[in-house]
C-alpha positions in Angstrom: -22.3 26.8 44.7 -22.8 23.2 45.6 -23.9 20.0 44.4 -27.2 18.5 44.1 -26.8 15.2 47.0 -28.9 13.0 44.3 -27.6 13.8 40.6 -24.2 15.3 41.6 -24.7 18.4 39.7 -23.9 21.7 40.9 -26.6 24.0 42.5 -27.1 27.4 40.3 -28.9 28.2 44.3 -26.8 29.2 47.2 -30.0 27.9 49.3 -29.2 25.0 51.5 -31.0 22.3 49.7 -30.1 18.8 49.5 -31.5 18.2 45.8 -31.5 20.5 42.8 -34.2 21.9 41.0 -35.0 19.2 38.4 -34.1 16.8 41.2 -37.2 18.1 43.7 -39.5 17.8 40.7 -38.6 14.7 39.9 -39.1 13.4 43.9 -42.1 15.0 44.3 -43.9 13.6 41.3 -42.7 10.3 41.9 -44.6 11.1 45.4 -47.6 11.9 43.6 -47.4 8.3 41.4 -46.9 6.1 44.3 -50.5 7.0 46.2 -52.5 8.5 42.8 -51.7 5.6 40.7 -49.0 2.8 42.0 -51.1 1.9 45.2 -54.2 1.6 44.4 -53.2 0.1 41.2 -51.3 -2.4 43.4 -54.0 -2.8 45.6 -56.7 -3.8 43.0 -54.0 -6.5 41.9 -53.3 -7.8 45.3 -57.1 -8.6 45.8 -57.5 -10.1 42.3 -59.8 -6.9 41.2 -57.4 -6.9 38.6 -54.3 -8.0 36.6 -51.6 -7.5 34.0 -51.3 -9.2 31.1 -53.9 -11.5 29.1 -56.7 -12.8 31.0 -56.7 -17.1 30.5 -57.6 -20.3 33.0 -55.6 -22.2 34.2 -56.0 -26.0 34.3 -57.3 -27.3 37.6 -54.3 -28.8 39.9 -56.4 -30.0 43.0 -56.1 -26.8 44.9 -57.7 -23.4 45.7 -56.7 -20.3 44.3 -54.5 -17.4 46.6 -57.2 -15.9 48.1 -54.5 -12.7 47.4 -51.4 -12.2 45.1 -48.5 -11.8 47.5 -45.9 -10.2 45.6 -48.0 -7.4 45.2 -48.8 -7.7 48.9 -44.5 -7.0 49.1 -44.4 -3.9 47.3 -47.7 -2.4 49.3 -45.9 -3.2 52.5 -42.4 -1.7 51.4 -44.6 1.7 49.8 -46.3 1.8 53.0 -43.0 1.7 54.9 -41.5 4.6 53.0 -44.6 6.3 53.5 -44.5 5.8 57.2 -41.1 6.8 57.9 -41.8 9.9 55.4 -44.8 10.9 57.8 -43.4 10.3 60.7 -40.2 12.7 59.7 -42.9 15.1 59.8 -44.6 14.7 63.1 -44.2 11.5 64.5 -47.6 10.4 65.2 -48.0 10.4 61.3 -45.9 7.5 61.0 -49.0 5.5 62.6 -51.0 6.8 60.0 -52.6 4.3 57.0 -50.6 4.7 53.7 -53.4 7.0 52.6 -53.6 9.7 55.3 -49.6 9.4 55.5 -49.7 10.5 51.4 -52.0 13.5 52.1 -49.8 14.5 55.1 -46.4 14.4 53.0 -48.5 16.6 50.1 -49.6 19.0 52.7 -45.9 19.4 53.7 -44.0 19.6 50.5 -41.2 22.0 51.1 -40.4 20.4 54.5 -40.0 16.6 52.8 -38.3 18.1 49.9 -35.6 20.2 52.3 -34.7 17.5 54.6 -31.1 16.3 55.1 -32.1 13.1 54.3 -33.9 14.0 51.2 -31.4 12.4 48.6 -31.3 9.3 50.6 -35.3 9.3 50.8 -35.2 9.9 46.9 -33.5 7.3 46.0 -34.8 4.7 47.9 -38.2 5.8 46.4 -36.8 5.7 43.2 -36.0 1.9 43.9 -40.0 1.2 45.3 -40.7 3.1 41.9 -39.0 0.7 39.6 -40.4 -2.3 41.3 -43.7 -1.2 41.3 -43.5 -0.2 37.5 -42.3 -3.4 36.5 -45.1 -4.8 39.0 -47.5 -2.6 36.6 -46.2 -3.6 33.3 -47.9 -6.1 31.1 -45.7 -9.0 29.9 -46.3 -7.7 26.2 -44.2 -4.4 27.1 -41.4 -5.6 29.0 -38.0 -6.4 27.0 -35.0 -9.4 27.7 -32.5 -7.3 28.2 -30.3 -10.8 29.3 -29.6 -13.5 31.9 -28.8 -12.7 35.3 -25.1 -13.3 36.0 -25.6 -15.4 38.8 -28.1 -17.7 38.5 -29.1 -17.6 34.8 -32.4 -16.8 35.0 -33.9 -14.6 31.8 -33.8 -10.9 32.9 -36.9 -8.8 31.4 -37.1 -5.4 32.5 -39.3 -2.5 31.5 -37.6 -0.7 28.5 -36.6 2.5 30.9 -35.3 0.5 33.7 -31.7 1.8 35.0 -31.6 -1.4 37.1 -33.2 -4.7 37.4 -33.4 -7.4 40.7 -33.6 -11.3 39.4 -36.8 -12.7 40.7 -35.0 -15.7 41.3 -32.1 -15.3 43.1 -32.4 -12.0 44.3 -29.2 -10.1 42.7 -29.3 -6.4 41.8 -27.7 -4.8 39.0 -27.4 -2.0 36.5 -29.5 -2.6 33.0 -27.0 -1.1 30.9 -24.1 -3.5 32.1 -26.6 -6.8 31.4 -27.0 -6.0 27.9 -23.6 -5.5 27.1 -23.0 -8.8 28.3 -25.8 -10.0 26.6 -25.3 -7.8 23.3 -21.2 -9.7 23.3 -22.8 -12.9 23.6 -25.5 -12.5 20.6 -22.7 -14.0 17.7 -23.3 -17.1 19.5 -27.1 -17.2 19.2 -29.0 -18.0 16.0 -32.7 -17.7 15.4 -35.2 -19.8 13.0 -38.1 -17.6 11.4 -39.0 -15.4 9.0 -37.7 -12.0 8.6 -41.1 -10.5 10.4 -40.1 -13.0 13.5 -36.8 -12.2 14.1 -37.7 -8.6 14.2 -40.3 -9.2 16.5 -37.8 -11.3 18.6 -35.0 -8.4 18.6 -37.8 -6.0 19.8 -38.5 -8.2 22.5 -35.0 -7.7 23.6 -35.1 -3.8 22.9 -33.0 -4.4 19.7 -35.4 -2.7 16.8 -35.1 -3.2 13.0 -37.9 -3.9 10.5 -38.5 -6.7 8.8 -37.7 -5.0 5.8 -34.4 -3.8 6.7 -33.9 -7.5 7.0 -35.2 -8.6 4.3 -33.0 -5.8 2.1 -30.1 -7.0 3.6 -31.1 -10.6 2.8 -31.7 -9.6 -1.1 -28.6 -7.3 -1.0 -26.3 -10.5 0.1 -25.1 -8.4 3.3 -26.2 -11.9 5.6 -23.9 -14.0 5.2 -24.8 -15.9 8.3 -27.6 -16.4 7.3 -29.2 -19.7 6.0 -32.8 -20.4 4.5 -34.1 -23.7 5.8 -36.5 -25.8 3.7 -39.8 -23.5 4.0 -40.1 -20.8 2.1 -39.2 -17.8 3.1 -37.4 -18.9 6.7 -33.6 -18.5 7.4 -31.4 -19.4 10.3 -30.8 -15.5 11.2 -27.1 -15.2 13.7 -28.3 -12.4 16.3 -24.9 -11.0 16.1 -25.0 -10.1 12.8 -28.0 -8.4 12.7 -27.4 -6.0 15.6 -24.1 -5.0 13.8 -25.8 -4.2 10.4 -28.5 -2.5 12.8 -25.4 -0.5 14.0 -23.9 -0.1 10.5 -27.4 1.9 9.7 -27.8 3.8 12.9 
């Protein structure tokens, strides 16, 4: 028995398979995403056919518009590349193929992508192209602060399965989980104006959910003691800290 090259679980097969199972399903269907629906969805953003998020003008500042978004332009050039280099492990004149024609040539082969030796490694690059393209994809609305980046400060909003996130600013990489500890340590020094309703909504934001009933039972039941009304009616100076700790007292 051996273990799967991607999860590090062992193999119930004696086949000599780089990736388990649940691992090859995975791969393959993130194959499937990135030419049925990442591409072209990237694509249609590139050449302004679409875009994420509410639609608004803005004011006039003297100059053209992109004739192109180029961050989307980024992630089409590094899914093409995979693509490529996927193909050409195939036959190597595939790897001159447009991103299209490379995709139907990696779905026509599907055992012979899935069994190479470099099939972890391929997967998990992939898997990186994948989360950049998601959060690419995502509408402001649906993404969550899940902290500041550790290096340069800048907010960090992710998509709410993200395993890691890359500041937009500075360029660092990191694991989602370790941001929002660091965040989550840091929230008995932040306070928040609003109603009950806001501050919920505000936690969500940040992937934190409670109701704004929960908040206000806790408010009637004397259990925030943090937490100060201001002069309009029905507002309080909320401590994020305390919240999140009677959210974890309930959970």
């Amino acid at each position: 028995m051996t273990d799967c090259q991607h999860c590090h679980k062992p193999m119930k097969t004696t086949a000599d398979n780089p990736l388990c199972q649940t691992c090859r399903e995975t791969y393959w269907t993130l194959i499937r995403q990135l030419g049925h629906v990442q591409l072209p969805a990237l694509s249609s953003i590139m050449l302004k056919q679409a875009h994420i998020g509410a639609t608004g003008h803005a004011p006039s500042r003297g100059s053209a518009p992109m004739p192109i978004d180029t961050h989307a332009q980024q992630l089409i050039a590094e899914s093409e590349a995979w693509l490529a280099e996927q193909a050409g492990k195939i036959r190597p004149q595939y790897a001159d193929y447009r991103w299209r024609k490379a995709w139907l040539a990696i779905l026509s082969n599907r055992h012979a992508i899935l069994d190479m030796t470099t099939a972890a490694d391929d997967y998990a690059a992939l898997e990186h192209i994948s989360r950049r393209n998601e959060t690419a994809l995502t509408p402001e609305e649906a993404m969550v602060i899940i902290g500041t980046c550790p290096k340069c400060g800048h907010q960090a909003t992710s998509t709410p399965q993200a395993d890691e996130w890359t500041c937009p600013h500075c360029k660092w990489q990191g694991g989602v989980q370790a941001i929002k500890a660091t965040r989550d340590n840091k929230l008995w020094q932040l306070e928040y104006t609003g109603k009950p309703v806001e501050v919920a909504r505000y936690l969500a934001k940040m992937d934190i959910h409670c109701t704004s009933d929960q908040i206000r039972q806790w408010l009637t039941r004397g259990k925030l003691s943090h937490a100060t009304p201001t002069k309009h009616k029905g507002e309080y100076v909320f401590n994020l800290g305390e919240l999140t700790a009677m959210l974890d007292c309930h959970n």
